[in-house]
TORGUGU-998100 format. One record per residue (C-alpha): residue number from 1; residue in three letters; x, z, y. Coordinates in Angstrom, 1 decimal. Example, Ala and Ser with C-alpha at 12.3 -4.5 7.8 and 13.67 -1.06 7.14 Angstrom:
BEGIN
<r i="1" aa="ALA" X="12.3" Z="7.8" Y="-4.5"/>
<r i="2" aa="SER" X="13.7" Z="7.1" Y="-1.1"/>
***
This chain:
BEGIN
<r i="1" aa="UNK" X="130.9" Z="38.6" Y="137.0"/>
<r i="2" aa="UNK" X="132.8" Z="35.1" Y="137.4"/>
<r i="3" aa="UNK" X="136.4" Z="34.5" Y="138.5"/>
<r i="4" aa="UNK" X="136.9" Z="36.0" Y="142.1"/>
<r i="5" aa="UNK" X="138.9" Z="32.6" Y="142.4"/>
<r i="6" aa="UNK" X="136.3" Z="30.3" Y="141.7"/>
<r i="7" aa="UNK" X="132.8" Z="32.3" Y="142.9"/>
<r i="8" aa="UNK" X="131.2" Z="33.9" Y="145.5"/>
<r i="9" aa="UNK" X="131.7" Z="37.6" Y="144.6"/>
<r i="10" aa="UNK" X="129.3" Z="40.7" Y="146.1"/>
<r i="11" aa="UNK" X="131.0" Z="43.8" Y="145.6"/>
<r i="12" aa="UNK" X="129.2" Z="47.2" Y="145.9"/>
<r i="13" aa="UNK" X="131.5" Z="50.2" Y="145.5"/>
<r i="14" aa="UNK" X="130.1" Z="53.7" Y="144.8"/>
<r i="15" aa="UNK" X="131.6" Z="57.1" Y="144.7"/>
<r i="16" aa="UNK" X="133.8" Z="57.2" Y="148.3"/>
<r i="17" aa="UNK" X="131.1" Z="56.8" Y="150.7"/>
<r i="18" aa="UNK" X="132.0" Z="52.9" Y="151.7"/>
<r i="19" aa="UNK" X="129.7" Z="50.6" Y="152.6"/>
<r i="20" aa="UNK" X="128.5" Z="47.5" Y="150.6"/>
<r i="21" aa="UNK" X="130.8" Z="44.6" Y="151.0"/>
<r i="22" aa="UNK" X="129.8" Z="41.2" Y="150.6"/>
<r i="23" aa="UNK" X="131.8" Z="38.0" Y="150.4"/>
<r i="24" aa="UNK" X="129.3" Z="34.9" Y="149.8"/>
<r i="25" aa="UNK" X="131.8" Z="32.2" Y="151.5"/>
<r i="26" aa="UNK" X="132.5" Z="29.5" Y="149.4"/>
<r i="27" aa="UNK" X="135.5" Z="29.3" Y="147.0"/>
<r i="28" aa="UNK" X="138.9" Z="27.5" Y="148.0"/>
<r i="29" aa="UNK" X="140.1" Z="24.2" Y="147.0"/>
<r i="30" aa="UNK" X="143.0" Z="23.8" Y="145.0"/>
<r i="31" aa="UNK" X="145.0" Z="20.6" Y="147.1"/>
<r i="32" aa="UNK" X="147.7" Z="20.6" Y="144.7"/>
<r i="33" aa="UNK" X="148.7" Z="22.2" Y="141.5"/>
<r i="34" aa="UNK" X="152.3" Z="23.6" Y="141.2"/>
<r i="35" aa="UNK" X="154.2" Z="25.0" Y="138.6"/>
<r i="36" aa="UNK" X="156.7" Z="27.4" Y="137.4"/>
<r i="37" aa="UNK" X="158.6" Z="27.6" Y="140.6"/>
<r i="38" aa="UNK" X="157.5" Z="28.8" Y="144.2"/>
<r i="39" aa="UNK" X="157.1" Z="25.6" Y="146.5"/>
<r i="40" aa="UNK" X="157.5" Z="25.5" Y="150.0"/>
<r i="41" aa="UNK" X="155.1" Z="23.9" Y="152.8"/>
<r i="42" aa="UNK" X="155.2" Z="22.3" Y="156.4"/>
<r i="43" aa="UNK" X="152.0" Z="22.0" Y="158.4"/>
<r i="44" aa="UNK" X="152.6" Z="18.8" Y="160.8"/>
<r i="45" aa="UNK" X="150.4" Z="17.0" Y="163.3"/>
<r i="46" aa="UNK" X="149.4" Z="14.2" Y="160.7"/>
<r i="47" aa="UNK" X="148.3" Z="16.8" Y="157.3"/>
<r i="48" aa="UNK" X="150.2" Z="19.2" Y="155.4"/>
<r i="49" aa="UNK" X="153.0" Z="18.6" Y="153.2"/>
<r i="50" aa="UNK" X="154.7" Z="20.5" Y="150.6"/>
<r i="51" aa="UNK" X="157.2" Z="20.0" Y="148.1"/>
<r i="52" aa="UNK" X="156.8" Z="19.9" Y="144.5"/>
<r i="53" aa="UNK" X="159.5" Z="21.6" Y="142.5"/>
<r i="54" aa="UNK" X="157.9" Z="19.8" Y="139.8"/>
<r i="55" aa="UNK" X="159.4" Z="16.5" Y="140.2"/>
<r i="56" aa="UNK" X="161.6" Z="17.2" Y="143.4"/>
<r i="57" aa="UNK" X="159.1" Z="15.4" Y="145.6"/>
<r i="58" aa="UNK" X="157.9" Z="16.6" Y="148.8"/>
<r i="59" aa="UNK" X="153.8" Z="15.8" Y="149.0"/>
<r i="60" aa="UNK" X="151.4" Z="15.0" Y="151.5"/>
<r i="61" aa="UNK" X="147.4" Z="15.0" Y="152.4"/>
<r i="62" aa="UNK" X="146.1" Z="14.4" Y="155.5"/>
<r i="63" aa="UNK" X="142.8" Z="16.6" Y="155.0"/>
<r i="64" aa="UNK" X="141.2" Z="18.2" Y="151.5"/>
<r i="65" aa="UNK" X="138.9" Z="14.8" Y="151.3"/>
<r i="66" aa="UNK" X="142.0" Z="11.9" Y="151.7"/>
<r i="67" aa="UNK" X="143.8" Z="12.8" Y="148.6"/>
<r i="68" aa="UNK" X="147.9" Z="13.5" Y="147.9"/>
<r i="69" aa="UNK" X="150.4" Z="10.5" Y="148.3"/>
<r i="70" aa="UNK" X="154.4" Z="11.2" Y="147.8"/>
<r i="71" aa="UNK" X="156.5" Z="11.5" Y="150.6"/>
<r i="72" aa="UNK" X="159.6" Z="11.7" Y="149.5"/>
<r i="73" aa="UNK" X="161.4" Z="12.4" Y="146.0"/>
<r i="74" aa="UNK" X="165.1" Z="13.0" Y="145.5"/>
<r i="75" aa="UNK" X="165.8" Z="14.3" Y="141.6"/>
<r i="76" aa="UNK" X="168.6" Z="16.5" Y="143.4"/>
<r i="77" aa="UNK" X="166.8" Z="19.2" Y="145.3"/>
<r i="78" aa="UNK" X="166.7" Z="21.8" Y="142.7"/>
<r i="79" aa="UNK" X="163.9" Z="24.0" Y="142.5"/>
<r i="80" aa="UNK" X="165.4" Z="27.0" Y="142.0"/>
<r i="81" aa="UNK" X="167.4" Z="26.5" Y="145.5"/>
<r i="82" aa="UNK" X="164.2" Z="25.6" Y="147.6"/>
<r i="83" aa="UNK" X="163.7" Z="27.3" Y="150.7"/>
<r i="84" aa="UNK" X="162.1" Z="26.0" Y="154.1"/>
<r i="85" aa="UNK" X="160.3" Z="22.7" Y="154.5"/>
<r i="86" aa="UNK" X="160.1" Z="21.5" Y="157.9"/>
<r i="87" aa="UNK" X="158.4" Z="18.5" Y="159.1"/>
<r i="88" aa="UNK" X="159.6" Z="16.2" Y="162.6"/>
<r i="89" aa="UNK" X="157.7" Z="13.1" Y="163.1"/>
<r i="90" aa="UNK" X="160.7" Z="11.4" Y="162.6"/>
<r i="91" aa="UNK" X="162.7" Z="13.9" Y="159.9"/>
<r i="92" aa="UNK" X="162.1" Z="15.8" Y="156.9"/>
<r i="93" aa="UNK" X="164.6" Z="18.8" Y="156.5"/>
<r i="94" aa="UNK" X="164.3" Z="20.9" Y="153.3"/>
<r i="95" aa="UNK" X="166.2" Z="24.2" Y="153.2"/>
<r i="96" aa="UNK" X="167.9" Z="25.2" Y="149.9"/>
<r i="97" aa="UNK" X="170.2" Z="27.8" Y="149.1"/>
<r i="98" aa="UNK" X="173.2" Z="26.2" Y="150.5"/>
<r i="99" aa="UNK" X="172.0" Z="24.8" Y="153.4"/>
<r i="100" aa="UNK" X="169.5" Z="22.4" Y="155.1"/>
<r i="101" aa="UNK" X="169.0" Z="18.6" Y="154.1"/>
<r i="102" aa="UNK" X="167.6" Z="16.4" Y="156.6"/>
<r i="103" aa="UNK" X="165.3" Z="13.0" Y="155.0"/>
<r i="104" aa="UNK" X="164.3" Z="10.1" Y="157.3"/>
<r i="105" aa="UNK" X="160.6" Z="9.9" Y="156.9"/>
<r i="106" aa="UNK" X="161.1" Z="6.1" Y="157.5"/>
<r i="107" aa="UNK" X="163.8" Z="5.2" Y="155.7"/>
<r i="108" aa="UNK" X="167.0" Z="3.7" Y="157.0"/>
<r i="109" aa="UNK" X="169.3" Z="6.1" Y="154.9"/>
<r i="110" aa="UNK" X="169.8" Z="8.5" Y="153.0"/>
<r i="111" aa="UNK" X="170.2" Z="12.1" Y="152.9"/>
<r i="112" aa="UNK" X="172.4" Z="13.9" Y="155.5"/>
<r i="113" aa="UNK" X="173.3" Z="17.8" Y="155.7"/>
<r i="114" aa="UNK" X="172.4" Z="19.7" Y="159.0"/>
<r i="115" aa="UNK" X="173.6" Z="23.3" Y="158.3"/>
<r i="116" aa="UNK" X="177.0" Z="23.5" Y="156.2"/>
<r i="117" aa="UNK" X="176.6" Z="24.8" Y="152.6"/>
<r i="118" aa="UNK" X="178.1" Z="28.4" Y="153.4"/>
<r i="119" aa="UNK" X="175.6" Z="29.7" Y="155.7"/>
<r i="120" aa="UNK" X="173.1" Z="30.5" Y="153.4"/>
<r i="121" aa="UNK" X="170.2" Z="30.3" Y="156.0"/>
<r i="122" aa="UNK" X="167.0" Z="32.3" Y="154.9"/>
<r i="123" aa="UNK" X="164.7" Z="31.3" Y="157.0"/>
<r i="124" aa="UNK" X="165.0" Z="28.1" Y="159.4"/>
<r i="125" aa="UNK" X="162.8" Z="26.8" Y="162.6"/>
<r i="126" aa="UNK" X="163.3" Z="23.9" Y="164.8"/>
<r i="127" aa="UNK" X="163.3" Z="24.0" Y="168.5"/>
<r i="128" aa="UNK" X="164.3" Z="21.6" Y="171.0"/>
<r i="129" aa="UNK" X="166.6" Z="19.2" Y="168.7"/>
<r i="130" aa="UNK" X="168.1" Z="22.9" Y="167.2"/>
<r i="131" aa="UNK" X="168.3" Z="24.4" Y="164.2"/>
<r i="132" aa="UNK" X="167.8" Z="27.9" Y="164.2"/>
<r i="133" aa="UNK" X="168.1" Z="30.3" Y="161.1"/>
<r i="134" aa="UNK" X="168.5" Z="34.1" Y="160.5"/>
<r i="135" aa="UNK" X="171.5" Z="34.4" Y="158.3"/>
<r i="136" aa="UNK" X="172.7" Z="38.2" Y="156.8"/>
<r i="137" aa="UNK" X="172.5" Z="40.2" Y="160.1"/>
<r i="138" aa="UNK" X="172.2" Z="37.4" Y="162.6"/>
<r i="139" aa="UNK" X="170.2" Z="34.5" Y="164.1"/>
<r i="140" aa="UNK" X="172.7" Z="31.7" Y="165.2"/>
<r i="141" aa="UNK" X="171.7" Z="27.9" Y="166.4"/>
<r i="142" aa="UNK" X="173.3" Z="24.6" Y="165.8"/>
<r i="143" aa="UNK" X="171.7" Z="20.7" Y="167.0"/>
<r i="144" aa="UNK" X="170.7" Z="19.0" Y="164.5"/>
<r i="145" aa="UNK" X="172.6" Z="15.8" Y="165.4"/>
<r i="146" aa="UNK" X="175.5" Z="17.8" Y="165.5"/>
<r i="147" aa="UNK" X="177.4" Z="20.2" Y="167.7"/>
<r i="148" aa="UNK" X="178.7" Z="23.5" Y="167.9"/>
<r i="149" aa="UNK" X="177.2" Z="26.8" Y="166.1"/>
<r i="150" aa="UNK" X="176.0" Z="29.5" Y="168.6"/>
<r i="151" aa="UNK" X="175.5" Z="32.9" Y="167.6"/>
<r i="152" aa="UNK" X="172.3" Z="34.0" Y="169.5"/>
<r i="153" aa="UNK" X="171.4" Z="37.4" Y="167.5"/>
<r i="154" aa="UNK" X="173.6" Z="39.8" Y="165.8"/>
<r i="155" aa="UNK" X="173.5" Z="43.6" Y="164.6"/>
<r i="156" aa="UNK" X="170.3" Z="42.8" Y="162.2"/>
<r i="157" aa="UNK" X="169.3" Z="45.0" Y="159.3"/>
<r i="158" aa="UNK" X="167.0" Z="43.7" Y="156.7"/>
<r i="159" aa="UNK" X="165.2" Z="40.4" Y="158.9"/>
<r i="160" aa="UNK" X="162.8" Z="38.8" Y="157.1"/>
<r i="161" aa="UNK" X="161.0" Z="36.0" Y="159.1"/>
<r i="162" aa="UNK" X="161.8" Z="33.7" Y="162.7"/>
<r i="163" aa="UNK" X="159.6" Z="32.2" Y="164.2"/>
<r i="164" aa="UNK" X="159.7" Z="29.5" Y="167.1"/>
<r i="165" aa="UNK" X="157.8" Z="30.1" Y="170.4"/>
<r i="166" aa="UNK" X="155.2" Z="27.5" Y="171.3"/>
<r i="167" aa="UNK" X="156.3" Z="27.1" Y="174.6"/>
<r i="168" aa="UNK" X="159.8" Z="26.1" Y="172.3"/>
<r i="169" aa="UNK" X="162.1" Z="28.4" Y="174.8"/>
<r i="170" aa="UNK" X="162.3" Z="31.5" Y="172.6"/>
<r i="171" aa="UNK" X="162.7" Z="32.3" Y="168.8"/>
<r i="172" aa="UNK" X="160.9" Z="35.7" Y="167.5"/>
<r i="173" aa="UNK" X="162.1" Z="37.8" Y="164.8"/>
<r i="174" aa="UNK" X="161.2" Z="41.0" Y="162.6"/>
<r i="175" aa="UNK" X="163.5" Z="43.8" Y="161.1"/>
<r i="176" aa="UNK" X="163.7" Z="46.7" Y="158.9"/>
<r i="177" aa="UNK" X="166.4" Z="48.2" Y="160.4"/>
<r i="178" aa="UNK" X="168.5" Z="51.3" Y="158.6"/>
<r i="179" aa="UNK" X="167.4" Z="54.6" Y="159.1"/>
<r i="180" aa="UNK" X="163.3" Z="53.7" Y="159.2"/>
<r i="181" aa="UNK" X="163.7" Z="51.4" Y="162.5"/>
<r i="182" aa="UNK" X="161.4" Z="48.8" Y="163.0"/>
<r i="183" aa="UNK" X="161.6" Z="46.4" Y="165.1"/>
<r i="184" aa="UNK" X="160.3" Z="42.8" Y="166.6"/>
<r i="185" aa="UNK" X="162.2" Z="40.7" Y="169.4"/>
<r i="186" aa="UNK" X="162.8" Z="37.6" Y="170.5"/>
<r i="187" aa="UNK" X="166.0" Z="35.7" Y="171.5"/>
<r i="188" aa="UNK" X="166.0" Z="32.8" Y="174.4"/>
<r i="189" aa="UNK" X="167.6" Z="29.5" Y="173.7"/>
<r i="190" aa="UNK" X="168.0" Z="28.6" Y="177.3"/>
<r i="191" aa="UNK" X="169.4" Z="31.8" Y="178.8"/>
<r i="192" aa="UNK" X="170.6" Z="34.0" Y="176.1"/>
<r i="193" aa="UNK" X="168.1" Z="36.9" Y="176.7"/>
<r i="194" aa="UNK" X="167.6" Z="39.1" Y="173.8"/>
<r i="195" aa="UNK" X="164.6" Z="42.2" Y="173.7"/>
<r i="196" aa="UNK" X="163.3" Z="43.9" Y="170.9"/>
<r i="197" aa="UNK" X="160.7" Z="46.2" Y="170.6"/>
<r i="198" aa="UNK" X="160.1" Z="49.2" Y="168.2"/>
<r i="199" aa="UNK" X="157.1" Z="48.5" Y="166.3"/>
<r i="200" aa="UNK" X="156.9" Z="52.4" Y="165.0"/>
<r i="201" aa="UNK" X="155.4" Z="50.2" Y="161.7"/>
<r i="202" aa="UNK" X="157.1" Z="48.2" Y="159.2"/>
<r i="203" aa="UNK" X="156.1" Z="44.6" Y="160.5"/>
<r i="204" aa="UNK" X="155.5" Z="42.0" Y="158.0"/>
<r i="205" aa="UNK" X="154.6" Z="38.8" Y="159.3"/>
<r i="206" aa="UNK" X="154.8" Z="37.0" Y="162.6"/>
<r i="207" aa="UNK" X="152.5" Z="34.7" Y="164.2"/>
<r i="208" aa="UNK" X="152.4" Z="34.0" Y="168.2"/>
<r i="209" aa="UNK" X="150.1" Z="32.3" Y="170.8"/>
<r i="210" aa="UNK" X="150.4" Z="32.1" Y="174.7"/>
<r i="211" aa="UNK" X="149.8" Z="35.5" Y="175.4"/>
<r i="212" aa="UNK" X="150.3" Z="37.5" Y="172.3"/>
<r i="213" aa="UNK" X="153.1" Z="38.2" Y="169.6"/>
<r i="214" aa="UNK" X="151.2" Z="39.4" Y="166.4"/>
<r i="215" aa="UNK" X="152.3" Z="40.9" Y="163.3"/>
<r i="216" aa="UNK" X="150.8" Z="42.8" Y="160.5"/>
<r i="217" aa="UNK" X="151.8" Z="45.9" Y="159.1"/>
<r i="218" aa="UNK" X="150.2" Z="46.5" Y="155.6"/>
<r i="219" aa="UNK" X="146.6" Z="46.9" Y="156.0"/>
<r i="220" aa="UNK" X="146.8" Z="47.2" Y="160.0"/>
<r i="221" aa="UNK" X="146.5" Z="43.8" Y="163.0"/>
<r i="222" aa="UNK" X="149.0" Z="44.9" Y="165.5"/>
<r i="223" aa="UNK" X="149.7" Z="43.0" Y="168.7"/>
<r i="224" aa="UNK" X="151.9" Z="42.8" Y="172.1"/>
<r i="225" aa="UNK" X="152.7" Z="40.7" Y="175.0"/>
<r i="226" aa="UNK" X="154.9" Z="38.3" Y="173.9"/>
<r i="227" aa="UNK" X="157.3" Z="39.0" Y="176.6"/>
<r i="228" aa="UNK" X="158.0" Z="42.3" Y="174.9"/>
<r i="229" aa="UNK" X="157.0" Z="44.2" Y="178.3"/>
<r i="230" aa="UNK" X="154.3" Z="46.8" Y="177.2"/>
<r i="231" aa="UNK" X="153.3" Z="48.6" Y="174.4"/>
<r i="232" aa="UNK" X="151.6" Z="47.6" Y="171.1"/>
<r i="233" aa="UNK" X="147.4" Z="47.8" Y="170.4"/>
<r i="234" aa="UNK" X="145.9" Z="47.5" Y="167.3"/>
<r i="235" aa="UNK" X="143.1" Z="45.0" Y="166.5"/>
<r i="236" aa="UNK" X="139.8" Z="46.0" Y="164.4"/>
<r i="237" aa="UNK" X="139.8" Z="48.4" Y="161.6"/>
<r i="238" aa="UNK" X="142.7" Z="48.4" Y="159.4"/>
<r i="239" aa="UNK" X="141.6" Z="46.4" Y="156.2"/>
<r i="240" aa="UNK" X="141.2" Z="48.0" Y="152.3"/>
<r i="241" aa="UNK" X="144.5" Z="46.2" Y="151.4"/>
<r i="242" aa="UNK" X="147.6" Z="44.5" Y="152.6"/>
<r i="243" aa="UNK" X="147.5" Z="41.0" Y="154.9"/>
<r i="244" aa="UNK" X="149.1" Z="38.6" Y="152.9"/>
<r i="245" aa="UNK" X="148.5" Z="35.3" Y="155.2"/>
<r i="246" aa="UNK" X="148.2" Z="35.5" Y="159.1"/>
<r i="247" aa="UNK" X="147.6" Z="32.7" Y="161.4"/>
<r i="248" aa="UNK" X="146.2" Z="32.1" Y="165.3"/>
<r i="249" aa="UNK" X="145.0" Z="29.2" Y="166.9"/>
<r i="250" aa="UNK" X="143.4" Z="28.6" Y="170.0"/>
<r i="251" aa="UNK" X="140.2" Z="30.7" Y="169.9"/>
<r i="252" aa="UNK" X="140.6" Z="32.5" Y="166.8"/>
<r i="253" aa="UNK" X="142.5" Z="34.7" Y="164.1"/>
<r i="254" aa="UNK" X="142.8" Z="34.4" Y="161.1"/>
<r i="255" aa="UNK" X="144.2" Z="37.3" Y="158.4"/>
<r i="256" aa="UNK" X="144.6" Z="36.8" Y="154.8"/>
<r i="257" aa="UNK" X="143.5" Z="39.9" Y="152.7"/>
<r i="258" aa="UNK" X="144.8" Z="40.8" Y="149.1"/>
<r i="259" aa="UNK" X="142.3" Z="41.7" Y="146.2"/>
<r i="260" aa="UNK" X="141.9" Z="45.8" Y="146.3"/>
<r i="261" aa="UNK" X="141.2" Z="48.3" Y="143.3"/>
<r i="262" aa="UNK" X="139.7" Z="51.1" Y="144.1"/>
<r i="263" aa="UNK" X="141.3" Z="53.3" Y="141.2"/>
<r i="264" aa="UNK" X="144.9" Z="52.7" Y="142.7"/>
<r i="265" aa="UNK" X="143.7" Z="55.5" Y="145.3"/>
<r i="266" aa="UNK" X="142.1" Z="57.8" Y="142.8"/>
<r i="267" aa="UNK" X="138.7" Z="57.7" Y="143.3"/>
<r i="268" aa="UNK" X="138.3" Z="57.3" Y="139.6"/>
<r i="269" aa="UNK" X="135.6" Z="55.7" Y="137.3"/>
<r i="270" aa="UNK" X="135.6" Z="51.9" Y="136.5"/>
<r i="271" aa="UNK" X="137.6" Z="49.2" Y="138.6"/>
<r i="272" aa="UNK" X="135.8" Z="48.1" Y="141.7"/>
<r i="273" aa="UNK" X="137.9" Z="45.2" Y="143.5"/>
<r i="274" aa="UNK" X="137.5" Z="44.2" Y="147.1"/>
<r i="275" aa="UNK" X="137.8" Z="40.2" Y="146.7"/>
<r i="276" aa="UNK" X="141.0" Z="38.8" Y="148.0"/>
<r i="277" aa="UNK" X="139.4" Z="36.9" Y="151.3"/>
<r i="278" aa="UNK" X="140.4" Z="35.1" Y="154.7"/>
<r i="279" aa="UNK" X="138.9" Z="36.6" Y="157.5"/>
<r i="280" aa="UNK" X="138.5" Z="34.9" Y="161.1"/>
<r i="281" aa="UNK" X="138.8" Z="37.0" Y="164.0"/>
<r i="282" aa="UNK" X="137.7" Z="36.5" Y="167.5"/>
<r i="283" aa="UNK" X="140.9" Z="36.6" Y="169.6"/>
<r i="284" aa="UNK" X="140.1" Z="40.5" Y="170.9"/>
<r i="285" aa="UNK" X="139.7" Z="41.0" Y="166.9"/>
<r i="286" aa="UNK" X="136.1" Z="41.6" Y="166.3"/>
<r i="287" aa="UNK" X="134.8" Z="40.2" Y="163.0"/>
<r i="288" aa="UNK" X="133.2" Z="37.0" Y="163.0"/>
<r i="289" aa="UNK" X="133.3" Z="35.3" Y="159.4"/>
<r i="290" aa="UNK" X="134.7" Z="35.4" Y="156.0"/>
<r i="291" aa="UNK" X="136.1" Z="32.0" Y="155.5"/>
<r i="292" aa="UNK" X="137.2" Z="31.9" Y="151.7"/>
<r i="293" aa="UNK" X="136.7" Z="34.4" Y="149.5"/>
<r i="294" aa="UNK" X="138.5" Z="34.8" Y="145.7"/>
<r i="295" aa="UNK" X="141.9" Z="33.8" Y="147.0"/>
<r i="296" aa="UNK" X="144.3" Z="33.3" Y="144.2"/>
<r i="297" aa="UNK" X="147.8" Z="35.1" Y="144.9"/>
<r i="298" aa="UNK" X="148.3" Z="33.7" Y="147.8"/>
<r i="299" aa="UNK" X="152.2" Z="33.8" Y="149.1"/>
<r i="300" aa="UNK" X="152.7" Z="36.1" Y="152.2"/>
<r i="301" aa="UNK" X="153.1" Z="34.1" Y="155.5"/>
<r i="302" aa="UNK" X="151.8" Z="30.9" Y="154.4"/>
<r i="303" aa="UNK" X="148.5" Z="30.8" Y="155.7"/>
<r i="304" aa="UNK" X="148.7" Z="27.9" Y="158.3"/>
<r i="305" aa="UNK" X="145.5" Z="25.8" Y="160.0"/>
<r i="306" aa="UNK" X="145.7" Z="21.9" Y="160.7"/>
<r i="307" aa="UNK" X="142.4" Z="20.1" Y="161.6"/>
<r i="308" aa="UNK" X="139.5" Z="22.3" Y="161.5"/>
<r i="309" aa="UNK" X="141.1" Z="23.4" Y="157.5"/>
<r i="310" aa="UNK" X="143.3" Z="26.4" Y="156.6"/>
<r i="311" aa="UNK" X="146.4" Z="25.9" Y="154.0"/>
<r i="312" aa="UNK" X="148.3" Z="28.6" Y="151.7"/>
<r i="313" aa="UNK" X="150.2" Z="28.8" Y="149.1"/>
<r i="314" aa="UNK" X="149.9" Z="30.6" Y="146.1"/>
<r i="315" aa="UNK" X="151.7" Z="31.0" Y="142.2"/>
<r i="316" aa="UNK" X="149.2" Z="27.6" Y="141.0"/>
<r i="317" aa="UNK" X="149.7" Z="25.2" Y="144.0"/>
<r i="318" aa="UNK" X="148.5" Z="24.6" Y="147.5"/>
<r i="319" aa="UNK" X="144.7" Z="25.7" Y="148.6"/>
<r i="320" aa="UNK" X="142.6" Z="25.0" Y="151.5"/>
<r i="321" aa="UNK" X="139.2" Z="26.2" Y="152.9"/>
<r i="322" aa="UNK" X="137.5" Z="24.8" Y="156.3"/>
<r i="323" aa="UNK" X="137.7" Z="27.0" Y="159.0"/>
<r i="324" aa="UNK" X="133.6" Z="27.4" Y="159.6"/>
***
């Protein structure tokens, strides 16, 4: 058998009373190589950009066919400080350790700081002019041009994502509370409403549409209403291993499945691996394709879609498949 990261892979697995699987979609395309370090990326209306700890240069491509062109390179973003990489149509702002750093994508100057180098932000979202970043056990918001800090969130356990409401009145979050609590919730910018909502599951990542706030919980599709105002349902069958990538678009899901070894649950015999794979969903989360199939160690909660292609991230770069 060839690479599972560069051929279409059918796997039959014997001995526990499955079913035979099949994954004949094409391979991905590796966009752009990376290197020792983990690099960051920003999905934007005009392509996908990423920076390359590389060179310190944050990267761009349109689509998989038009080729990469540098953005921006500035030999004092350090790779081992990189964090978020958000993209304005005006404004680049890179996170790093101590802080967040906002380019003109036009020129016209230089480098400016947005969030002061003590905050140590972990993960940052923009929203209506704001910066808004989960920091130790809170979620706090400060504009961009400059003005005062606002602490919208606090009491936070172990949070590991925020993510900005389409509609841009609301940030979402996720926590692993102490004492086994789970929890999602969101926080409004324009009233100060905060509700969370006990998962019952460890949530993993986030991803939201009009209706719906999804997150995964190892191998299991959860959703709610994003207003946080009834209970949970779980979409499909829970898969043979843990979502690493989820995204949602307009009329479809999409869920990023990690490789799976069958002797990790002790059914014995020789190795039989599941194929790492993207699977699109309808929105009510029946099956409906496999999009990609062989996916390299793909990052979690970097699977994003931008014209008609899918992007992660993984250990060797940036990849992309067409959505079919």
């Amino acid at each position: 058998m060839r690479s599972l990261a560069f051929a279409a892979v059918v796997v039959v697995v014997a001995g526990c009373g499955a079913p035979e699987e099949t994954c004949d979609a094409p391979p991905p395309q590796l966009l752009g190589a990376g290197c020792d370090f983990k690099i960051t990326m920003a999905v934007a209306d005009d392509g996908v950009y990423w920076v390359n700890p590389c060179d310190s240069s944050v990267r761009h491509a349109t689509s998989p066919e038009a080729g990469v062109t540098v953005a921006l390179r500035d030999p004092s973003l350090n790779p081992l400080e990189l964090g978020n990489l958000l993209v304005t149509p005006t404004d680049f702002y890179v996170g790093q350790t101590l802080g967040l750093t906002r380019y003109p994508r036009a020129g016209g100057g230089g480098p400016s700081k947005v969030l002061d180098a003590h905050l140590y932000p972990t993960s940052v979202v923009l929203v209506n002019g704001e910066a808004v970043w989960l920091s130790a056990d809170q979620i706090s918001a400060q504009p961009v041009n400059g003005g005062p800090q606002r602490t919208l969130v606090t009491g936070l356990g172990n949070s590991a994502e925020l993510l900005a409401d389409p509609a841009g009145e609301r940030v979402y979050w996720l926590d692993i509370g102490t004492n086994s609590t789970y929890r999602t919730g969101f926080a409004s910018l324009t009233g100060g409403t905060v509700l969370g909502m006990d998962t019952k599951t460890t949530p993993q990542l986030l991803a939201v549409d009009d209706t719906f706030l999804y997150w995964s919980a190892f191998a299991r599709l959860e959703r709610t209403p994003k207003t946080l105002t009834a209970g949970k349902e779980s979409l499909g069958q829970p898969w043979k291993s843990s979502i690493r990538g989820l995204t949602v678009t307009s009329d479809a899901i999409f869920v990023l499945v990690d490789a799976y070894d069958l002797q990790q649950f002790g059914f014995g015999g020789p190795p039989k691996v599941y194929p790492s794979a993207i699977h699109r969903l309808a929105l009510d989360g029946t099956p409906q394709a496999i999009v990609a199939c062989g996916v390299p160690d793909a990052y979690d909660g970097t699977l994003q879609e931008h014209g008609g292609n899918l992007y992660w991230l993984s250990g060797r770069g940036v990849w992309t498949a067409p959505v079919r």
